[in-house]
C-alpha positions as CSV (number, residue, x, y, z in Angstrom):
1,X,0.0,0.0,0.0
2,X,2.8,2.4,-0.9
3,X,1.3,5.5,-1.5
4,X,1.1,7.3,-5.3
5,X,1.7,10.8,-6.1
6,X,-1.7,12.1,-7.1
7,X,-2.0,13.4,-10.7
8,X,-4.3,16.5,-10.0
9,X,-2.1,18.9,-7.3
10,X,-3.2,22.6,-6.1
11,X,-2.2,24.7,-3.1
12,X,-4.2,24.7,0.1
13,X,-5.5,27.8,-1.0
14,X,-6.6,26.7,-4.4
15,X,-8.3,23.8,-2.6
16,X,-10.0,26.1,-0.2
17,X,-11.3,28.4,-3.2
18,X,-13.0,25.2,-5.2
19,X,-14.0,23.4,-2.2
20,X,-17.6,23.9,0.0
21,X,-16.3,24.0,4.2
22,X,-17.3,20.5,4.6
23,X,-16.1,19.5,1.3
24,X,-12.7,21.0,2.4
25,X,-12.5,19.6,6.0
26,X,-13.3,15.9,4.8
27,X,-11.5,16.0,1.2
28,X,-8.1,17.7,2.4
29,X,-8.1,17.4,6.3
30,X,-9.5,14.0,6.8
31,X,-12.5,14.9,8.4
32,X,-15.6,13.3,8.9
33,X,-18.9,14.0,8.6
34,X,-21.8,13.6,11.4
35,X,-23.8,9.9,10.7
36,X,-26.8,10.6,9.2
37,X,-26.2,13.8,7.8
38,X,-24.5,13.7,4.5
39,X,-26.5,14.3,1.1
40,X,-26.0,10.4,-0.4
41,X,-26.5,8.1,2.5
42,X,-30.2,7.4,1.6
43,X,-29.5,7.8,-2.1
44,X,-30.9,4.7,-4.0
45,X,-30.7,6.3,-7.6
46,X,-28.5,4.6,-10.1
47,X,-25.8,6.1,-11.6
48,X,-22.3,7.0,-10.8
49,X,-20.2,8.6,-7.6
50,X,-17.5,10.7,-8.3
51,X,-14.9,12.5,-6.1
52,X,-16.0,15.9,-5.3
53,X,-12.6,17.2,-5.7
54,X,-11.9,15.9,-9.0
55,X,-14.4,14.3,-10.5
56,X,-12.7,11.1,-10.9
57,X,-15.1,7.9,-10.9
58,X,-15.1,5.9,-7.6
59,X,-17.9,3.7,-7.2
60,X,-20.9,3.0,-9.0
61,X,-24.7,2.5,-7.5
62,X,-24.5,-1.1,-8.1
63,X,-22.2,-1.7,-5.6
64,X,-23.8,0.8,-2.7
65,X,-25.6,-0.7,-0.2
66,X,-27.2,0.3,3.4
67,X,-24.7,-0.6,6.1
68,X,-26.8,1.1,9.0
69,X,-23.8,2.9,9.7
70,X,-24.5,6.7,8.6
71,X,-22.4,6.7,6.0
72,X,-22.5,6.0,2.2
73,X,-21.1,2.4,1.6
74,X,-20.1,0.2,-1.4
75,X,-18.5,-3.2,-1.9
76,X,-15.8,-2.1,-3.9
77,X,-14.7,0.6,-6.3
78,X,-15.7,1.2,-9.7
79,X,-12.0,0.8,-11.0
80,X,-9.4,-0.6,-8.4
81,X,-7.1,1.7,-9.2
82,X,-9.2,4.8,-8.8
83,X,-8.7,4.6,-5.2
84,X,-5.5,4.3,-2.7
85,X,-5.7,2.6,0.5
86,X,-3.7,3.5,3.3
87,X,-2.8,2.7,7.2
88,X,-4.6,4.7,9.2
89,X,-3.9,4.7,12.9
90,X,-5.2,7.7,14.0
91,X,-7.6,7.5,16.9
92,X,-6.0,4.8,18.8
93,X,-8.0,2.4,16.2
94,X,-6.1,0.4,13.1
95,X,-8.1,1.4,10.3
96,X,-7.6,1.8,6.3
97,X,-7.8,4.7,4.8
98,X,-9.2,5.3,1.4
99,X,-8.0,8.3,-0.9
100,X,-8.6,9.3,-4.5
101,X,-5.7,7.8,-6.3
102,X,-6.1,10.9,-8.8
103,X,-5.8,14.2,-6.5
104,X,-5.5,12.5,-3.0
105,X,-8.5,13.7,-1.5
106,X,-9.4,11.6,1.6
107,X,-12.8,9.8,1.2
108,X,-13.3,7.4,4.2
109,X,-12.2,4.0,5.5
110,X,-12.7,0.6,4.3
111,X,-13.8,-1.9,6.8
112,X,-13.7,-5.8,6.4
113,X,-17.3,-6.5,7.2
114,X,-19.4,-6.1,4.1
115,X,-21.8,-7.8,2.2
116,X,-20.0,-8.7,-1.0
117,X,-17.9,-11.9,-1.9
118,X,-14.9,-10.4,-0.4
119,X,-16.4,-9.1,2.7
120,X,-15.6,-5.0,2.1
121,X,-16.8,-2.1,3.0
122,X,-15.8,1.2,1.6
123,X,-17.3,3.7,4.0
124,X,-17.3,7.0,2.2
125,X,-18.1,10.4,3.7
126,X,-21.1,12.1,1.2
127,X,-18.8,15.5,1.7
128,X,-16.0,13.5,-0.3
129,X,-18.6,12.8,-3.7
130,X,-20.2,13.8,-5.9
131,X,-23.5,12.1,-7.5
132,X,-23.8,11.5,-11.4
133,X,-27.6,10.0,-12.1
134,X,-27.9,7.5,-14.5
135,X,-25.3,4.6,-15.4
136,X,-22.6,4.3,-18.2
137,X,-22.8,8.1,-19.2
138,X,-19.3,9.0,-18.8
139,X,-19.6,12.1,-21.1
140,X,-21.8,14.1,-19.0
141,X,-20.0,16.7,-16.1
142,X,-20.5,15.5,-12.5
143,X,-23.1,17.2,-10.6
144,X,-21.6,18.7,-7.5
């Protein structure tokens, strides 16, 4: 899990300028929203989430699912390599932190007790996406 120079790089400011405060505080300072409280957690439309940041793609509806945990959470990515995972062991806990691979925005954590085959669960901070409704229309610009 060595970690990848990210492809999109601004200053702090530049980040502050294009980002929304909570946007900002989870994308660049690790943050995390409140449970409950961010724009996609009861989101059941299909289509495609991207980062907020950058708009790269990171997961698709197919693979979101309710954990019950307050957060938006998928199986797996879209594209593997859209995402970097990372130690995380802030907070006393051993955790793994997820990133966009393309401007290394922080998104969440990934736990190991999902639904899918290989039992993971990406839990993703709204804050961190974007929400592109409909599937397989890469063409169109992301909402934010």
């Amino acid at each position: 899990m060595a970690a990848s120079e990210p492809k999109v790089i601004k200053s702090d400011e530049q980040w502050r300028q294009e980002l929304t405060p909570a946007q900002y505080e989870v994308l660049r300072k690790a943050g995390t929203e409140a449970p409950f409280t961010g724009e996609y957690v009861y989101n059941k439309e299909s289509g495609d989430y991207r980062c907020a940041a950058c708009s790269a793609m990171l997961f698709s509806a197919d693979t979101k699912f309710d954990s019950g945990t307050g957060w938006p959470s998928f199986t797996e990515p879209a594209v593997a390599e859209a995402v970097e995972l990372r130690p995380d062991n802030s907070l006393f806990m051993k955790r793994t932190e997820v990133l966009c691979r393309n401007c290394g925005g922080h998104l969440g954590h990934v736990f190991d007790d999902g639904p899918g085959s290989d039992g993971q669960r990406y839990c993703i901070n709204s804050a961190a996406l974007s929400f592109k409704p409909g599937a397989g229309d890469s063409d169109a610009p992301a909402q934010h």
